[in-house]
Structures are given as structure tokens and as C-alpha cells.
DOMIZA-381404 format. One record per residue: residue number from 1; residue in one letter; x, y, z of N, C-alpha, C in turn. Coordinates in steps of 0.001 Angstrom, whole numbers. Layout:
<papas>
   seq   type       n_x       n_y       n_z      ca_x      ca_y      ca_z       c_x       c_y       c_z
   NUM      A         X         Y         Z         X         Y         Z         X         Y         Z
...
</papas>
This chain:
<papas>
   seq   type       n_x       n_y       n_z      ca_x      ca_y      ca_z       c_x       c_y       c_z
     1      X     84153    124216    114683     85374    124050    113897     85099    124549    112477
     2      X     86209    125151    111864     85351    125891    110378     85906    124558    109407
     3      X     84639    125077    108111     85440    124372    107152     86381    123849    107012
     4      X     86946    122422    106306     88317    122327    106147     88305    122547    104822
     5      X     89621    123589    104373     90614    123496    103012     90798    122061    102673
     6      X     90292    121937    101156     90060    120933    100491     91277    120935     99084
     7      X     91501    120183     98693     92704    120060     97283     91797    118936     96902
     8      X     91795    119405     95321     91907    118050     94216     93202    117392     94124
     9      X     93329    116388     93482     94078    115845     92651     95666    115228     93603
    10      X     95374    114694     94805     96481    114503     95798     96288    112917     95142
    11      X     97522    112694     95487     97923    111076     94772     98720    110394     95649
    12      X     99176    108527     95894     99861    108248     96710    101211    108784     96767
    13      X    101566    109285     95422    103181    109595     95280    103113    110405     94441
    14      X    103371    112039     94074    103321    112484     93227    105077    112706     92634
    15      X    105490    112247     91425    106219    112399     91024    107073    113640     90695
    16      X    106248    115123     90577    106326    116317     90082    107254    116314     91452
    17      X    106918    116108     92902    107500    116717     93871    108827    116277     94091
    18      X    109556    114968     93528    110692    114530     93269    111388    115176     92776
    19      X    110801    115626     91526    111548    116521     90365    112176    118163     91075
    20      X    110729    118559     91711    111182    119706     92649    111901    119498     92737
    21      X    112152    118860     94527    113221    118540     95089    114577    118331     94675
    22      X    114550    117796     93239    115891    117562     92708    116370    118420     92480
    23      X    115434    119509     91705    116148    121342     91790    116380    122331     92290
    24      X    115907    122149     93613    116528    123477     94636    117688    122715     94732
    25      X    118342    124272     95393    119997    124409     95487    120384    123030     96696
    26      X    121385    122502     96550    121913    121302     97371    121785    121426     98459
    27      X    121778    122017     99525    122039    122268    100920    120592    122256    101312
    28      X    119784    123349    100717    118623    123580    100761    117263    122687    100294
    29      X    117400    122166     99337    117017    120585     98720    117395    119465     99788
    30      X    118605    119347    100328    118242    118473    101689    117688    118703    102220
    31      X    117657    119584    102674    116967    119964    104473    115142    119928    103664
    32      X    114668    120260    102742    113562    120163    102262    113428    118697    102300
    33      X    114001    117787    101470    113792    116584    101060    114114    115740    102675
    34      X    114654    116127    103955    114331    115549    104524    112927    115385    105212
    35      X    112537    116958    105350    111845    117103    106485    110001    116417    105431
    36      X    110370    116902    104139    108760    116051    103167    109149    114777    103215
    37      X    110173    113887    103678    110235    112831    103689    109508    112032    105292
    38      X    109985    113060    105769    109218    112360    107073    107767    112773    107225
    39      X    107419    113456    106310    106172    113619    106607    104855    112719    105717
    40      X    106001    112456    104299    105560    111394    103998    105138    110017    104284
    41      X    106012    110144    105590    105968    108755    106219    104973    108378    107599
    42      X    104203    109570    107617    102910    109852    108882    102333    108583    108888
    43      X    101793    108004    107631    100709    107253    107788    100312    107058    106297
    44      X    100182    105111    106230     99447    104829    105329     98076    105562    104210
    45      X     98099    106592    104527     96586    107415    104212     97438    108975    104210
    46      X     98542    108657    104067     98837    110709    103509     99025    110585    101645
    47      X     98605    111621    101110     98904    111549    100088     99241    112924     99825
    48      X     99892    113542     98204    100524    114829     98331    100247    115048     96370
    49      X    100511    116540     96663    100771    117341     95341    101324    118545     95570
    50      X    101606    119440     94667    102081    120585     94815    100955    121190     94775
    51      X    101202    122074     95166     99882    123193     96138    101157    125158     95522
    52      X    100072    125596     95190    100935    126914     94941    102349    126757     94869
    53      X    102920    125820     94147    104285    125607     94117    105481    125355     94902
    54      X    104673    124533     95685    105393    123951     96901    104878    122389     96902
    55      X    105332    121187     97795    105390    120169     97559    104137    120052     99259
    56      X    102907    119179     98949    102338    119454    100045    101564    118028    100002
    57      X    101261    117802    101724    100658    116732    101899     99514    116852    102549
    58      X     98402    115759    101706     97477    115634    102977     97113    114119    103318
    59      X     95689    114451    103936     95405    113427    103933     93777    113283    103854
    60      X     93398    112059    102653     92782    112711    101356     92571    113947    101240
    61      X     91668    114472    101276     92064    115655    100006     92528    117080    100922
    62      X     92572    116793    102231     92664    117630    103431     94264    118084    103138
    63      X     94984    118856    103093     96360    119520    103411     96924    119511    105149
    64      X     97778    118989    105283     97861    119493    106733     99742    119691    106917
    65      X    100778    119919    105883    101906    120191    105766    102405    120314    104546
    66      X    103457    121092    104687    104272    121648    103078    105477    121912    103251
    67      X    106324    122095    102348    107519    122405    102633    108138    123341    101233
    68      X    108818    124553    102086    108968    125764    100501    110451    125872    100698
    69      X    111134    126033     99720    112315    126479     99697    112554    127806     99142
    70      X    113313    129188    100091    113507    129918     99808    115352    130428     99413
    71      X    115299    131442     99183    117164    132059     98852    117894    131435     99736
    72      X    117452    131611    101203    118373    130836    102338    117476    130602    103361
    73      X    116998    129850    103264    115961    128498    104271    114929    127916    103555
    74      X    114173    127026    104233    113707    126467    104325    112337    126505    105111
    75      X    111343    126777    104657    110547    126613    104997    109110    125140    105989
    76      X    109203    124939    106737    108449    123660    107014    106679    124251    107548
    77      X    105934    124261    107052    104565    124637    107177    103310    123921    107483
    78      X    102674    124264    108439    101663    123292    108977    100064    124255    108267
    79      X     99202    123700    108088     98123    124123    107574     96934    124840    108627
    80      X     97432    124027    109615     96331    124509    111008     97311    124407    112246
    81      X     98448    124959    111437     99781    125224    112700     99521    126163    114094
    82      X     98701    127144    113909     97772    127672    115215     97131    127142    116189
    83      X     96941    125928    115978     96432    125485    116532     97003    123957    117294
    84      X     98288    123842    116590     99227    123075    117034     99998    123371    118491
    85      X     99849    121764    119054    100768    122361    120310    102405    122281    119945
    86      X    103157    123279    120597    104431    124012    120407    105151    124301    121782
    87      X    105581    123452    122253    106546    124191    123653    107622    124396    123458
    88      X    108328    123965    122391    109384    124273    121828    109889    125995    121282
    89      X    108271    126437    120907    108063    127769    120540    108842    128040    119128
    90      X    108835    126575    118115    109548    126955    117019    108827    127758    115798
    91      X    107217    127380    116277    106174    127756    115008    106182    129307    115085
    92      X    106335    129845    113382    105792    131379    113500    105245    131315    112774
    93      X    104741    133170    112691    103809    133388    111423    102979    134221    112537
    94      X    101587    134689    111883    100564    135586    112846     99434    135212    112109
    95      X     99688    133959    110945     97565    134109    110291     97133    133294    111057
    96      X     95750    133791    110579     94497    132978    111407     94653    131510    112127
    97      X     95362    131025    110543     95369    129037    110617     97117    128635    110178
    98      X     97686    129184    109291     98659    128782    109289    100518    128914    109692
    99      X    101033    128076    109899    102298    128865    110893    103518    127905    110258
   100      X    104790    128459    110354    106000    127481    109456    107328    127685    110871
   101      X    107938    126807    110477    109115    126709    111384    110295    126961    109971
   102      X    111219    127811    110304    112242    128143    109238    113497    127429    109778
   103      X    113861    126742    108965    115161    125874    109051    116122    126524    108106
   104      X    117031    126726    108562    118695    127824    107980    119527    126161    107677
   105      X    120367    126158    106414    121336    125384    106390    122565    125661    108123
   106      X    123322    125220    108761    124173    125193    109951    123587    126122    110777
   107      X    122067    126346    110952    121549    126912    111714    121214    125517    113234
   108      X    121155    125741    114582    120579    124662    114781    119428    124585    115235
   109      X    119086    123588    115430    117594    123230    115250    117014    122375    116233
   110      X    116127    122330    116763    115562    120870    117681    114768    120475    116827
   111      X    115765    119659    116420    114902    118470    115177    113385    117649    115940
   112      X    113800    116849    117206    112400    116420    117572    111279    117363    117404
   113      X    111957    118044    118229    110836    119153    118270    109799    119154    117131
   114      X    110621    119309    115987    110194    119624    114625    109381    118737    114253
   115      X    109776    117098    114428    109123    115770    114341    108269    116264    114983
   116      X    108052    116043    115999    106926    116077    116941    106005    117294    116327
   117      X    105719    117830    116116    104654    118986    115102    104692    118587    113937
   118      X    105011    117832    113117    104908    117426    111806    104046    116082    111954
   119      X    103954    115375    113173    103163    114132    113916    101870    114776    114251
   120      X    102144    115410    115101    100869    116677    115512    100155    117303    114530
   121      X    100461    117655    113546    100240    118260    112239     98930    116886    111644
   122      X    100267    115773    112022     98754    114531    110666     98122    114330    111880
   123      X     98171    113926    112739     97081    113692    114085     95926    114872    113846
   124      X     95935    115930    113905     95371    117062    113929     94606    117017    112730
   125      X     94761    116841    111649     94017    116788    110576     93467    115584    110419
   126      X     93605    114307    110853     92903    113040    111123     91569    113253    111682
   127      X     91903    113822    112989     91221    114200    114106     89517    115230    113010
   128      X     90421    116071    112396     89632    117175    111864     88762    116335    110604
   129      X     89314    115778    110174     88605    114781    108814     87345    113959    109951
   130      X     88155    113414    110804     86311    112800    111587     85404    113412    112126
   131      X     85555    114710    112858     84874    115806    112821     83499    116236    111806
   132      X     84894    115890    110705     84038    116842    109433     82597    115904    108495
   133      X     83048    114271    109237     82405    113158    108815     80827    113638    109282
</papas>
């Protein structure tokens, strides 16, 4: 298993990512502020910061989801999304380790789906933190 990508400075609640959130465009700021909300809610032991200007979580100092807002979508991003299971077939991208599911405002969506890899996502990096022990 290689290295894991490491972050300083992840906190139980980072405030900066609120503020984000409050400023992307309305439509798009939901669908963001839902999907970092549930990911906030993985587990007693996620914590987050902004990461290259996006709002991102790990768990300690490990990254294992993010969420970007672009002109028109939404970005939802897994860190070792390659390696995530997907039957849904929502994850793209082609790098090595990381892969995003794009959410469109009245686009639709299989939201579980989405849950379910954002679960998979902190499982997966749990998993990888005891590994790395």
C-alpha cells in the first residue's frame, strides 16, 4: 500500500469552511453544503480544513473527501476514489488515486449511491490509517 497523503492543521470544525460555503452561488452552495455535511458526519474522529481551496476532510491528518464548487456543478471527491467500490459507476476521473462524482443543480442523481462512497471513502481511509500503524 503506498504512502498515505498527510495534511497539517485539520481541526474538529474548521470555521473558514462555513464561510466558503456561505459564498458559492445558492443552488450550488447547497448541493456542496449538503453533501460536506454528510461527510462530516462519518464519525466521531473526522476532522477538516481547506486543502487547495476546497473544503476537505480527514481523518487525523489523513484526507479521504472534498467537495469543490465549480461555474455549474459540483464537485464531490474521494482521495483514494480508485480504489473505491462503485456499482453505481458514478466515480470519474483517470488519476492514479483520485476520482469525483459531479453533481449538476436538477440533474438527477442516486443520492445513496453517493452516500454509500462517501461511507466507503471514511471506512477506506480508517482501514488505511491501521495499516499505516
Amino acid at each position: 500500500m503506498p504512502a498515505l497523503l498527510r495534511f497539517t492543521g485539520a481541526v474538529e470544525r474548521a470555521l473558514a469552511i462555513d464561510g466558503w460555503l456561505d459564498a458559492q452561488p445558492s443552488e450550488l452552495g447547497a448541493i456542496a453544503r449538503t453533501w460536506f455535511a454528510l461527510m462530516r458526519q462519518c464519525g466521531a474522529d473526522v476532522r477538516e480544513l481547506m486543502h487547495d481551496g476546497y473544503p476537505t476532510v480527514c481523518v487525523e491528518d489523513a484526507p479521504f473527501a472534498y467537495v469543490g464548487v465549480f461555474r455549474a456543478h459540483v464537485n464531490v471527491g474521494f482521495f483514494h476514489g480508485a480504489a473505491l467500490p462503485d456499482p453505481a459507476a458514478l466515480l470519474q476521473g483517470t488519476g492514479k488515486y483520485m476520482r469525483h462524482v459531479k453533481v449538476m443543480p436538477g440533474a438527477t442523481l442516486d443520492a445513496s449511491s453517493l452516500e454509500a462512497l462517501i461511507a466507503a471513502g471514511y471506512r477506506d481511509i480508517v482501514a488505511r490509517l491501521k495499516v499505516a500503524e
